[in-house]
C-alpha positions in Angstrom: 103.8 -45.7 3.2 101.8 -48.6 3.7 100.8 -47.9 7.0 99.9 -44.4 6.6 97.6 -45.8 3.2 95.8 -47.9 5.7 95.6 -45.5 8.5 93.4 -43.2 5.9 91.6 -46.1 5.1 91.2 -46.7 8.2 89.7 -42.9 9.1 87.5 -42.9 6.2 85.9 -46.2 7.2 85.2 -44.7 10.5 83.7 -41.6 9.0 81.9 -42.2 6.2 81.7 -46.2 6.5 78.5 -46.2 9.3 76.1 -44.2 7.5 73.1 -45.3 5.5 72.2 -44.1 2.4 68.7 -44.3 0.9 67.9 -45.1 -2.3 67.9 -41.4 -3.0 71.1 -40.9 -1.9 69.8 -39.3 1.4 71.3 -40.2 5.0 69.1 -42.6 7.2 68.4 -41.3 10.3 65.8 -43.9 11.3 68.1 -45.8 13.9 69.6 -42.9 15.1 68.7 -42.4 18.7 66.2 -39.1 19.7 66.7 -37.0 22.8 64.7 -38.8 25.9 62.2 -36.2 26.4 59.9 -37.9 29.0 60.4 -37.9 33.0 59.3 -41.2 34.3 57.4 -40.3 37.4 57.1 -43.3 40.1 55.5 -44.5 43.2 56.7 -43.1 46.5 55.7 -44.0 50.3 54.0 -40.9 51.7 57.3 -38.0 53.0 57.3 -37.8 57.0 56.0 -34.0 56.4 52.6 -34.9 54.6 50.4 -36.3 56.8 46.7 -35.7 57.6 44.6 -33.5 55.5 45.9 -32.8 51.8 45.8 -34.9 48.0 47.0 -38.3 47.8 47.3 -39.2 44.3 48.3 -43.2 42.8 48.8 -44.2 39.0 45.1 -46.2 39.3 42.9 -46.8 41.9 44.5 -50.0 43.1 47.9 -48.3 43.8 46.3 -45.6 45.9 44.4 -48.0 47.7 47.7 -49.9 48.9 49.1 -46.2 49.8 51.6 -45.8 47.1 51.6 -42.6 45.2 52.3 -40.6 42.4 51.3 -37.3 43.6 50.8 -36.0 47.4 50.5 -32.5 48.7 49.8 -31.4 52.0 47.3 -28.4 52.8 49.9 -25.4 53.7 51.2 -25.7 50.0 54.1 -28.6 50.3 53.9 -31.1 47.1 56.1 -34.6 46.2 56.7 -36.2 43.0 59.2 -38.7 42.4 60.7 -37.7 38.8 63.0 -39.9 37.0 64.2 -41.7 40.7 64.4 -38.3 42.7 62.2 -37.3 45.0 61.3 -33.6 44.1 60.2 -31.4 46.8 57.5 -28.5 45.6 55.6 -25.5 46.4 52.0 -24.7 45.3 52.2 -21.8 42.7 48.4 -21.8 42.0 44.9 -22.7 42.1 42.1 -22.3 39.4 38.6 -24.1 39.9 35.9 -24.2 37.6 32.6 -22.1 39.0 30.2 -24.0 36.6 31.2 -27.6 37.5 32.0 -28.2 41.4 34.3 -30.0 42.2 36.7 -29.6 38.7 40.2 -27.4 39.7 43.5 -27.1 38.8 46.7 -26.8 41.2 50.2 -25.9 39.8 52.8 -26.8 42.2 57.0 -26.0 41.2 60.3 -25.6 42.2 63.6 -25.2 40.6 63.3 -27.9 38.1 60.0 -29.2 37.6 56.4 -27.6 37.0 53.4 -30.1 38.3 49.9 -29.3 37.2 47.6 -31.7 38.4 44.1 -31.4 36.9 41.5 -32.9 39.1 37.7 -33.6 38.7 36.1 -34.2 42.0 34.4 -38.1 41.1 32.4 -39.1 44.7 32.2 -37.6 48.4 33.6 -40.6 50.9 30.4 -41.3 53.2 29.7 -37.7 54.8 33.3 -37.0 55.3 35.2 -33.8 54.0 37.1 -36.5 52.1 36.5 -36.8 47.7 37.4 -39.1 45.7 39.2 -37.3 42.6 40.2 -38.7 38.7 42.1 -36.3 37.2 45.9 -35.6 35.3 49.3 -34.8 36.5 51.4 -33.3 33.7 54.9 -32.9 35.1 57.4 -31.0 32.9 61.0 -29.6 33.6 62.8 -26.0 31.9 64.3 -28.0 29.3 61.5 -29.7 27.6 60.8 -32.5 29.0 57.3 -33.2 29.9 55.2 -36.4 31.1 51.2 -36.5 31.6 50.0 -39.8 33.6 46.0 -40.1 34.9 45.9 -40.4 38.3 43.3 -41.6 41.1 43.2 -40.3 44.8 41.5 -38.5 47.6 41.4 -34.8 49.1 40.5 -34.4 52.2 40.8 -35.5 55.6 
């Protein structure tokens, strides 16, 4: 009898005996931990299958200028992105430009688990070289709801 008194105890401790109650007699939820709904998106060396001509994107200009990226594509349509420690592999879905400010465009690139629209905004020619230096956005998100949006800094070009 005793044992079975303290094993009910025992069960509404466990149930009831974590909770916080507000002054109103409402549950605090405060400390409770939220969904993670953010990919981290980090630096990559350049894959074996971009090289050449394309987008090279770092977090900041520093980090691009060491070669470490956050963002590159190639120009027949192959994107990377290394989202929460995996390096995804992606395929440009679509292209949008602005015609009243050269130099501003939009590519969407995807795959299976991840949308990548990278907003870019075309910042200073290099020298007299096909090559541009580009400021811009890359908003990463995945079917389930999360979503990241970093600024990034890079070249297109050759």
């Amino acid at each position: 009898m005793k044992s079975s008194l303290l094993s009910v105890s025992a069960m509404f401790f466990c149930l009831f005996g974590c909770e916080v109650r507000t002054s109103t007699g409402q549950i605090d939820t405060s400390n409770a931990s939220e969904p993670d709904t953010t990919i981290a998106i980090t630096t990559f060396q350049t894959p074996a299958d971009i090289e050449g001509c394309g987008y090279y994107f770092g977090p900041d200009e520093e980090t691009f200028r060491n070669n470490v990226f956050v963002f590159v594509a190639n120009m027949k349509g192959v994107g990377y992105i290394m989202a929460d420690g995996v390096l995804q592999k992606l395929t440009l879905s679509s292209t949008t430009s602005n015609p009243e400010k050269f130099g501003d465009h939009t590519d969407v690139y995807i795959n299976d688990s991840y949308r990548v629209t990278v907003h870019m905004h075309y910042v200073s020619q290099v020298f007299q070289e096909d090559t541009w230096m580009i400021e811009g956005s890359l908003w990463v998100e995945t079917k389930d709801g999360k979503k990241s949006v970093n600024s990034v800094f890079g070249e297109r070009g050759c």
